[in-house]
N, C-alpha and C positions, 0 to 999 in steps of 0.2 A: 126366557132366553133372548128375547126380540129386546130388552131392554140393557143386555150386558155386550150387545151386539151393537147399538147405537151409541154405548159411552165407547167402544172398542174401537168407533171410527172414527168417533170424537178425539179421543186420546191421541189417534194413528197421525190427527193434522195436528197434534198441539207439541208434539216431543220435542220438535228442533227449535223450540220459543224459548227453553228455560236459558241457552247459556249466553242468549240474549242480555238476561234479565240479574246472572248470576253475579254477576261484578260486584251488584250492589249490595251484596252477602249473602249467605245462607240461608241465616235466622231473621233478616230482616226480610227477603222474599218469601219466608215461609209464614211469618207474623201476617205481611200483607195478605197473602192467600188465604187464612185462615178468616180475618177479619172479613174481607169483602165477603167470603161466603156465610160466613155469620150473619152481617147484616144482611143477604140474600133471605136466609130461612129463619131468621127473628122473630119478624110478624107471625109463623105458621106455626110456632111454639103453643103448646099447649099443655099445663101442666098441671092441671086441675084434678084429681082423681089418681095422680101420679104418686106413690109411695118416695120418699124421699130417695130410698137406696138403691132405685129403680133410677131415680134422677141422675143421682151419683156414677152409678153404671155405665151410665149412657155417656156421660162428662170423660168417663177412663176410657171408654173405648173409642171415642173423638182421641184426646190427646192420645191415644197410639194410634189408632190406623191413620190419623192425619196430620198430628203436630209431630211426633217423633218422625213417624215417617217423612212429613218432608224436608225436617231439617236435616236426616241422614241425608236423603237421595239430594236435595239441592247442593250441600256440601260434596259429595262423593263428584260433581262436573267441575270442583280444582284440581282434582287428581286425575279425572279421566277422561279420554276425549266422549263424543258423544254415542257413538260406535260402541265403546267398552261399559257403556252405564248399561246401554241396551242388552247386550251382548252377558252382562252379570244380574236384570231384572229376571234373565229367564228361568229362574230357579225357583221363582214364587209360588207356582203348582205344586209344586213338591210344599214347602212351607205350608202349605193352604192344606195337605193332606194329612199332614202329620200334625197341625194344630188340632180340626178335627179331630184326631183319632185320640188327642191327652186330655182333651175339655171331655170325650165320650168314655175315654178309660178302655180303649181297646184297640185293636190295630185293623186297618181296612187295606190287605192287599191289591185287590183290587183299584181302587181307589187311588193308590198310591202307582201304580201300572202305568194308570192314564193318565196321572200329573206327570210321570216321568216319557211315557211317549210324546206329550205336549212339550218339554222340555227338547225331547231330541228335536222336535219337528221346527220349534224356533230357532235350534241351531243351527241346522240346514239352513232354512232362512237367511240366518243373520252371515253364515260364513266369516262372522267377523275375525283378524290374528289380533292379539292381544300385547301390547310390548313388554318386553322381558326386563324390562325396570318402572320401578316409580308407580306402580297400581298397586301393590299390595292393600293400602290407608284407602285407597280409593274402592277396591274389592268390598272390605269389610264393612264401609260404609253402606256401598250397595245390599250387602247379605244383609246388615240392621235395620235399614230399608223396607228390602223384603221379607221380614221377620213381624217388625210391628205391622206392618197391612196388612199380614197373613192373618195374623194374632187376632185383628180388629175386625176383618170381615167376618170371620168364622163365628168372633164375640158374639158381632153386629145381629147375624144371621140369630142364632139362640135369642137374645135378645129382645128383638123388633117380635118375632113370632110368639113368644111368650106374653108380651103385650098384647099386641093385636089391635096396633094404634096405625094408624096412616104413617109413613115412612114421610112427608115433611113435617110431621107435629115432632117429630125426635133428629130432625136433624139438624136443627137448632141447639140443642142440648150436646152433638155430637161437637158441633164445631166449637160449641163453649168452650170443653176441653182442649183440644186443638188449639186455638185461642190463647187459652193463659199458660201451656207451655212454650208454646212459640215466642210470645212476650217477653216472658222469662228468660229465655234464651236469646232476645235479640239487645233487649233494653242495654242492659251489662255492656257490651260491646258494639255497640250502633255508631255506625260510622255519618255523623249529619252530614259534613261537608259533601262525604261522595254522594249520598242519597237527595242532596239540594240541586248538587249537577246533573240529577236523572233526566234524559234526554224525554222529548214528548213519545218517540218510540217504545221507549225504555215502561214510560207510565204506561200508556196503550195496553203494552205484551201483560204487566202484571195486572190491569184489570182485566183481562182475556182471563187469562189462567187462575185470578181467583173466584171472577163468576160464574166461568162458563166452563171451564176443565177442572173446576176443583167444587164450586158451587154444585152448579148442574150436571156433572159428569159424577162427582161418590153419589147424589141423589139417584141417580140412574142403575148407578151399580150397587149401592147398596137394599136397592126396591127389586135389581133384580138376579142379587144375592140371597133373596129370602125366599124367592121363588122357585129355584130348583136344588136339585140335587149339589153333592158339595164335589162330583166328579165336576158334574157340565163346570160350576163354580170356580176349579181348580184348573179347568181347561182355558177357560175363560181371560184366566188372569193372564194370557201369553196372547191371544185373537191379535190386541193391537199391535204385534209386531209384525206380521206378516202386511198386514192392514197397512201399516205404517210404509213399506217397501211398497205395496202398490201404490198407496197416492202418490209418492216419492215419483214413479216414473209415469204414472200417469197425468196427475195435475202438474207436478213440477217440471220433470222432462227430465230426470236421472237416471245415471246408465242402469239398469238392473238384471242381475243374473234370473233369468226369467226362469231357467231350467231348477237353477236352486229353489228360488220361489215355490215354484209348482211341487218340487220333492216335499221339501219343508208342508208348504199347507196343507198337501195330500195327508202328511202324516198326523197335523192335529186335529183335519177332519175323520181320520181315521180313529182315533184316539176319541173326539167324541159320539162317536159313530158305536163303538163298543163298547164306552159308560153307556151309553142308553139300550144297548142288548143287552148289559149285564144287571141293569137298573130293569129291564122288562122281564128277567127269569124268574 
């Protein structure tokens, strides 16, 4: 837990850097994030004693929890303001619960309970209103989003534990994948001129978010995806948005509805509070 809780705060100061970055398109900030974090975990590759289809695995579940995923979610910040991305990732617990339950071939009420109280509790949160045009393409973005991450962690999780390999010897192989969809999708339509005029800010923010919130931050969640249970897991994938509203007015100095705050994360401490009564019966 201490490890989904550190990418969680991580995440909570990196959210307001993408639409920085997004000008310079979708597929090509998702390219960039993929690579720098590939070249991060290259060296740690190990693949010696590794079954080919084991390799292969690992390659499919990079290109969905990280290349599909972020060319959704990068593209979904033309359609939405920053507020309504936040405000549409919080459905991921849910996702996370029901992939689980079709890779396992059964249904986990339970489980499904406390993704969906970690849902209500971000909503409080977030209090966000939603405009009544022009977000439909941007929604469903968001929900493809959080579909392949779901899909990927859940993958990841099965996966890594079935090896029994150190989570940086495979996650080099994750970002491979990741990698040559991203590529694929940016090459075709790569804008040079705009991406020659990228400001030295513009570079900065994308080696930020390919080392450090995309490198080191899925290293972190996905080491400590494999560690617990697939509630905490499920609950998890919502922490940095409350997280994200505290540094908002602490570090930054933004107004925040403290009262909401408080309702909001009471109720996804509450929600993990009763995965792990129900995980101790």
């Amino acid at each position: 837990m201490v490890f989904l809780l550190a990418v969680s705060l991580l995440w909570a100061l990196s959210f307001g850097l993408i639409p920085r970055v997004s000008p310079l398109g979708a597929p090509f900030v998702a390219a960039a994030r993929s690579l720098l974090a590939l070249a991060l975990f290259l060296p740690f590759v190990r693949i010696r004693g590794l079954a080919r289809r084991d390799g292969f695995a690992l390659a499919l579940v990079g290109a969905l929890q990280f290349g599909l995923m972020y060319v959704f979610y990068t593209a979904s910040f033309r359609w939405l303001l920053p507020s309504e991305v936040a405000l549409f990732t919080i459905f991921t617990p849910i996702l996370v619960a029901l992939a689980d339950d079709a890779l396992s071939l059964r249904m986990s009420w339970s489980v499904l309970g406390v993704a969906a109280l970690a849902v209500a509790g971000t909503a409080i949160c977030l209090g966000a209103r939603v405009r009544q045009e022009g977000v439909l393409l941007g929604f469903l973005l968001v929900m493809a989003s959080n579909a392949c991450f779901a899909l990927g962690q859940v993958g990841y999780r099965r996966l890594a534990r079935r090896l029994g390999r150190p989570d940086r010897q495979l996650m080099g192989l994750l970002f491979t994948g990741a990698a040559l969809v991203t590529l694929a999708m940016a090459v075709p339509g790569i804008d040079l001129p705009r991406i020659r005029q990228a400001s030295a800010s513009q570079i900065l923010v994308l080696a930020y978010l390919g080392l450090v919130a995309s490198g080191l931050g899925f290293f972190l969640f996905n080491t400590g995806a494999r560690k617990v249970d697939v509630g905490t897991l499920a609950v998890f994938n919502n922490a940095k948005v409350p997280l994200a509203i505290l540094a908002s007015g602490l570090v930054f100095g933004e107004r925040v509805e403290w009262i909401r705050l408080a309702m909001g994360g009471g109720v996804i401490a509450f929600a993990l509070a009763l995965n792990a009564t129900i995980r101790g019966r």
